[in-house]
BAMI-705337 format. One record per residue: z negated, x negated, y of N, C-alpha, C in turn. Coordinates in steps of 0.2 Angstrom, whole numbers, plus 5000, padded with zeros to 4 digits. Atoms other than C-alpha are relative to their C-alpha. Example, Ala and Ser with C-alpha at 12.3 -4.5 7.8 and 13.67 -1.06 7.14 Angstrom:
<pts>
PT  nup neast nnorth caup caeast canorth  cup ceast cnorth
PT 5000  4996   4994 4961   4938    4978 5000  4996   5006
PT 5001  5004   4994 4964   4932    4995 4997  5004   5005
</pts>
This chain:
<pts>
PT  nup neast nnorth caup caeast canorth  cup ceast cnorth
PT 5007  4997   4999 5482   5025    3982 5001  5006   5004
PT 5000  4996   4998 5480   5042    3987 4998  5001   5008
PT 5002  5001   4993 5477   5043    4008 4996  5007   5000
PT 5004  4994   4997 5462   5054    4015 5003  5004   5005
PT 4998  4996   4996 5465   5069    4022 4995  5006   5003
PT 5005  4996   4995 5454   5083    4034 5001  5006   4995
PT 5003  4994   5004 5447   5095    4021 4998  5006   5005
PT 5003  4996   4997 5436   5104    4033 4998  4998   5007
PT 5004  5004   4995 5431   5101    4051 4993  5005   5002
PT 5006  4996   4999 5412   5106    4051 4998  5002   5007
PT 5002  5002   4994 5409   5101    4068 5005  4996   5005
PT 4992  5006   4999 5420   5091    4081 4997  4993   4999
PT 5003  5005   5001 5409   5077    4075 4998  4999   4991
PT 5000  5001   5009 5409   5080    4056 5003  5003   4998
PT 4993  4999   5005 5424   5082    4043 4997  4999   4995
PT 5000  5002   5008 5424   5084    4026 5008  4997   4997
PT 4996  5002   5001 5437   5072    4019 5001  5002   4992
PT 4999  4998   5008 5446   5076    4002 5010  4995   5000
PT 4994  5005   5000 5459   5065    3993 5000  5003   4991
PT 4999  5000   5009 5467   5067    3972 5002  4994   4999
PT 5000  5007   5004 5463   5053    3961 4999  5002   4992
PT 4996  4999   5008 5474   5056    3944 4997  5008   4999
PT 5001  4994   5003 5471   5075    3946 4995  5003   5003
PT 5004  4996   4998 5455   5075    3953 4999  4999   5006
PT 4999  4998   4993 5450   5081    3970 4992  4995   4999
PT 5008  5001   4999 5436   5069    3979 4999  4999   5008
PT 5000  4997   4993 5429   5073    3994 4993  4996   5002
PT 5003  5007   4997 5420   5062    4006 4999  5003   5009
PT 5000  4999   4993 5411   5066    4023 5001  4992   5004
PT 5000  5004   4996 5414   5059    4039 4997  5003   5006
PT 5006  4998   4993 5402   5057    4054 5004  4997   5006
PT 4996  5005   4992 5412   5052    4071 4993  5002   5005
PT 5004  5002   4994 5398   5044    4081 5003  4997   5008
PT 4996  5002   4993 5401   5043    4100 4994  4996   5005
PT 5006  5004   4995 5390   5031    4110 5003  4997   5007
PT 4997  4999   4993 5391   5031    4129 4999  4991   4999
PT 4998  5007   4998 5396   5012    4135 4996  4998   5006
PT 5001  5002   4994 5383   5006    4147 5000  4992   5002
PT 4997  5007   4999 5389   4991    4157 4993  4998   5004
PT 5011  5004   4999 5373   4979    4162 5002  5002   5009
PT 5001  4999   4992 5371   4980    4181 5002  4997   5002
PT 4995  5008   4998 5378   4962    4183 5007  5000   4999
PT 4992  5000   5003 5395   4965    4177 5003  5000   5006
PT 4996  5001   4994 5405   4969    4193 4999  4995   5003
PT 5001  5008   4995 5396   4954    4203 5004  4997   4994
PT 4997  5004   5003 5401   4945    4188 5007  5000   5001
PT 4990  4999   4999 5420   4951    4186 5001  4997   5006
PT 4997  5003   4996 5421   4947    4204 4998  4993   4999
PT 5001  5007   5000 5413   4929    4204 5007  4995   4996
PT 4995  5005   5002 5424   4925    4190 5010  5003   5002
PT 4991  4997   4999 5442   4933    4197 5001  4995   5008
PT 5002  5004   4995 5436   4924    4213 5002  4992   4999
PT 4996  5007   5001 5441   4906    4207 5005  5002   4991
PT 4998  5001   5008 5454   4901    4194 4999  4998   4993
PT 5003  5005   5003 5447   4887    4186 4993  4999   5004
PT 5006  5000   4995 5431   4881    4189 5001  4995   5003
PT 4997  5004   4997 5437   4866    4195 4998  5000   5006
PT 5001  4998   4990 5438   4875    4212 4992  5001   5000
PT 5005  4999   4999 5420   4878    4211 4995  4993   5002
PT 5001  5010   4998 5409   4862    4220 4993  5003   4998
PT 5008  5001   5001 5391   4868    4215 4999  4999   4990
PT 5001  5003   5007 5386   4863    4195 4997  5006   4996
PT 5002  4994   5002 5376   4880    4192 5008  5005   5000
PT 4996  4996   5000 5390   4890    4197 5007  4999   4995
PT 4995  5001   5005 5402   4880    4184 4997  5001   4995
PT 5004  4995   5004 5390   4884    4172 5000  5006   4999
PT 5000  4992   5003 5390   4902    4174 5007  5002   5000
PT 4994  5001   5000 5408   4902    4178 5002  5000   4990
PT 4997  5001   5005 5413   4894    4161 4996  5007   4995
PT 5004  4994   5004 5399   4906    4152 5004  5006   5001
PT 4995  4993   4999 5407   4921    4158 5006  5002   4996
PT 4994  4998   5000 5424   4918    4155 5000  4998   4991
PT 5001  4999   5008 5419   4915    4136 4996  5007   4998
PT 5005  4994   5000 5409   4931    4138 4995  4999   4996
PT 5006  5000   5004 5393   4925    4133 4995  5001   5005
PT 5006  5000   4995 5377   4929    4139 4996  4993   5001
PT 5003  5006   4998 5365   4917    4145 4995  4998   4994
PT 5001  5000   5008 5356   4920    4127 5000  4996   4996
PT 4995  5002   5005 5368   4916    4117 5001  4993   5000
PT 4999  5007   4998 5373   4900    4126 4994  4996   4997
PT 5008  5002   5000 5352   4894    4125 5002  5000   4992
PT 5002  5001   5003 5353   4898    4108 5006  4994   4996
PT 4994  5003   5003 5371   4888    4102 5000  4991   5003
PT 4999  5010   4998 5367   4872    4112 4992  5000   4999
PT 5008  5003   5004 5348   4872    4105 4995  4999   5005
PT 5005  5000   4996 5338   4876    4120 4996  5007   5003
PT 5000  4994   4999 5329   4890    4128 5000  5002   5006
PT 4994  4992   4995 5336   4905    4138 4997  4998   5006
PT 5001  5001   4992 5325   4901    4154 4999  4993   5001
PT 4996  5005   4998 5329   4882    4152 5007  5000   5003
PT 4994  4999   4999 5346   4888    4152 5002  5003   5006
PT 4998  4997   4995 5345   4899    4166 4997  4996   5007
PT 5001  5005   4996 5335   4886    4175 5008  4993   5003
PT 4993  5005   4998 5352   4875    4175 5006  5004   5003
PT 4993  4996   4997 5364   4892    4180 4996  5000   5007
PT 5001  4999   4994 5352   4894    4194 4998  4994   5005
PT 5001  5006   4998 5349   4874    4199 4994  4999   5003
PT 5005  5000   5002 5332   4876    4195 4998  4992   5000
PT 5002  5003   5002 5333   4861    4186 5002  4993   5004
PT 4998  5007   4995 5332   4842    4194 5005  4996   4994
PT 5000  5002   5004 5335   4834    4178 5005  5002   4995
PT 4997  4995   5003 5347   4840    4164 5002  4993   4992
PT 4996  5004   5007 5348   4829    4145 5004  5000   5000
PT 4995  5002   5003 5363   4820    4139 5002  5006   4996
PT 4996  4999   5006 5364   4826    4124 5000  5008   5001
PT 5000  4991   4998 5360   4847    4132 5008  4999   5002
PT 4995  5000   4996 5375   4842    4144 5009  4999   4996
PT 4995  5000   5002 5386   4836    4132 5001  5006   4993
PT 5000  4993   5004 5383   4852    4120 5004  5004   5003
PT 4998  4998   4995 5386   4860    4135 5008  5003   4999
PT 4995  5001   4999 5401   4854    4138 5007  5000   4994
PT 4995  5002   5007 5409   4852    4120 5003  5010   4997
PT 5001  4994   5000 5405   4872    4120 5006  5004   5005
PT 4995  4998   4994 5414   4876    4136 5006  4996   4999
PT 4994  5002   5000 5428   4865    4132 5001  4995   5005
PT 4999  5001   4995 5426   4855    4147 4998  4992   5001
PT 5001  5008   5000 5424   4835    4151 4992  5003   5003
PT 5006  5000   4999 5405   4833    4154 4998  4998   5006
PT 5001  5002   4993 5406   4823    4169 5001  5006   5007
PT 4999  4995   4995 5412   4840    4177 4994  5007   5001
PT 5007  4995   4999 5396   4849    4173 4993  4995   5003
PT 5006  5002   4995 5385   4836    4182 4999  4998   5006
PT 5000  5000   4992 5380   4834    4198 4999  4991   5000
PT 5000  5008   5001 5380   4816    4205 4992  4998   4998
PT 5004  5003   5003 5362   4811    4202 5000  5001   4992
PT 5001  4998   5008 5362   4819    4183 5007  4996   4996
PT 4996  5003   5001 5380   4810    4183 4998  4991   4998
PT 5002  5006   4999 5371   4793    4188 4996  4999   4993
PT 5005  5002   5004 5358   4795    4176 5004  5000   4992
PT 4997  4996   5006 5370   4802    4161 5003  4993   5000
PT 4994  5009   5001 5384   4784    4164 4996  4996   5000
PT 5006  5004   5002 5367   4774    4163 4998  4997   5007
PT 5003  5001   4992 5355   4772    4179 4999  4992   4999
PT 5004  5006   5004 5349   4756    4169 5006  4992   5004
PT 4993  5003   4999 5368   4748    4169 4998  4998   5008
PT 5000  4998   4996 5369   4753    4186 4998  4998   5007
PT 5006  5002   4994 5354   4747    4196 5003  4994   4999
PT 4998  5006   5002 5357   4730    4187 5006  4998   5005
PT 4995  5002   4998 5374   4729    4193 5001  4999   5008
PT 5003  5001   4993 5369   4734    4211 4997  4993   5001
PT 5002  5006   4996 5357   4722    4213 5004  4992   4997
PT 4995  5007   5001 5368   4707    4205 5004  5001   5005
PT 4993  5001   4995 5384   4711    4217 4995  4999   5007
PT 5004  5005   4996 5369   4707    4229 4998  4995   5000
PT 5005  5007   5003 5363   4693    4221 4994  4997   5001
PT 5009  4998   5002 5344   4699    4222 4999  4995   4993
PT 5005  4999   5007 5333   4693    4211 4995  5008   5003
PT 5007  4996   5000 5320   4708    4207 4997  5002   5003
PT 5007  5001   4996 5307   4703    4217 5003  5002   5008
PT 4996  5003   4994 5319   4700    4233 5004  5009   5002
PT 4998  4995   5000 5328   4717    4229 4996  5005   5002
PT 5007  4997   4999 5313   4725    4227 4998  5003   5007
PT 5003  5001   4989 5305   4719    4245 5006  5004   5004
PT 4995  4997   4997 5323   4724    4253 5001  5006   5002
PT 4999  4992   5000 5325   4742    4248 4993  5004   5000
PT 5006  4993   4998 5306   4747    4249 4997  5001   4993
PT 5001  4994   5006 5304   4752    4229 4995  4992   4999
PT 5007  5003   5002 5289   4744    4221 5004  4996   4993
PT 5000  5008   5005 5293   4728    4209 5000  5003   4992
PT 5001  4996   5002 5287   4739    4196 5005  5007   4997
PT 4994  4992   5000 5298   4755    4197 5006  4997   4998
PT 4993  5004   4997 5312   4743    4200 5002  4997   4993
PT 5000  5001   5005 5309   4736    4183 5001  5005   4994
PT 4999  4995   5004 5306   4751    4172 5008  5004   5001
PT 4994  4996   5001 5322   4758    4181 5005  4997   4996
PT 4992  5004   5003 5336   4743    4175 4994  5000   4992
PT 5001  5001   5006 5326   4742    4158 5001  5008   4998
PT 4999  4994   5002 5329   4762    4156 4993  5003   4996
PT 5008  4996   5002 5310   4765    4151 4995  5007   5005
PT 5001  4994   4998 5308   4778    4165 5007  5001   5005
PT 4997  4997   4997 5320   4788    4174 5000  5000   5008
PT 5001  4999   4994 5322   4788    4194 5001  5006   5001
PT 5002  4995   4996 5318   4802    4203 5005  5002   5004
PT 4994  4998   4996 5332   4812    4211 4998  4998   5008
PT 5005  5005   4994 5322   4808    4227 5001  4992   5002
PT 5000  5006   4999 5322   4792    4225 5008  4997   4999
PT 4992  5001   5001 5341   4791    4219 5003  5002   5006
PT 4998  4999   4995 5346   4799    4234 4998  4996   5007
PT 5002  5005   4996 5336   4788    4245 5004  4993   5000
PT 5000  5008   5004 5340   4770    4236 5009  4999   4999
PT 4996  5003   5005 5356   4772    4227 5006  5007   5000
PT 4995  4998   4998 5366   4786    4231 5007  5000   5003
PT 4993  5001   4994 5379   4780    4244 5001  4994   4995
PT 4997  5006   5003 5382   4764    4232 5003  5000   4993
PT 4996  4999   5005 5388   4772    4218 5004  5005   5000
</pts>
């Protein structure tokens, strides 16, 4: 096949190209478009953030592994919201530690995405609640050998709460996990 060659240069941004196909001459413009490269205005903090640790590993806050990971795939905060099925300012609620709470099934998205074991994107209470608070509580108050009611009175939490927590019908309150049950798991 015949290669294109610079017929005419109109401009230094338009050529007329010309090539022969079996004799005959065919000729073909070209437009060279130039668009200037504007870089966002977070770009430099970013580059440093991420040339600042190797791994995230070395990083000890959960937001900042988050944005970390993000980065070094070059994805905006956007794209990420839209790829794991949430949206952009829940997702920026999590890079900024916004959030108290963070769904399993978000975190293991998350994490399947970034390439990363999941347990390393949570902080210990979202940890607690992710390996099952329910388990957890139970097993607690067994290796004390409480009953309910007795556990209950001891630690302060209402008979009530104390229940819905080991049956897993409602969620402890990061509050109340750093209160209660922090230091014991």
């Amino acid at each position: 096949m015949p290669k294109w060659k610079v017929f005419a240069k109109l401009s230094p941004d338009f050529y007329i190209l010309c090539r022969t196909d079996h004799g005959k001459p065919r000729f073909a413009p070209l437009a060279v478009h130039r668009f200037r490269l504007i870089a966002p205005p977070n770009l430099p903090k970013a580059q440093r953030f991420t040339r600042q640790y190797q791994s995230y590993e070395e990083i000890g806050s959960v937001p900042d592994r988050l944005r970390w990971c993000r980065l070094h795939l070059g994805l905006l905060q956007r794209e990420v919201a839209e790829r794991v099925g949430v949206t952009t300012p829940f997702y920026i609620d999590l890079e900024t530690g916004a959030c108290e709470y963070t769904p399993a099934a978000v975190m293991d998205r998350l994490a399947e995405l970034y390439g990363v074991p999941v347990t390393d994107l949570l902080d210990g209470y979202n940890r607690f609640l992710y390996e099952g608070q329910a388990r957890q509580i139970l097993a607690l108050r067994q290796r004390a050998g409480l009953s309910r009611a007795a556990f209950a009175r001891k630690t302060g939490i209402s008979e009530s709460s104390l229940r819905a927590w080991e049956t897993g019908t409602k969620n402890i309150s990061k509050k109340c996990w750093e209160r209660y049950f922090r230091e014991q798991t």
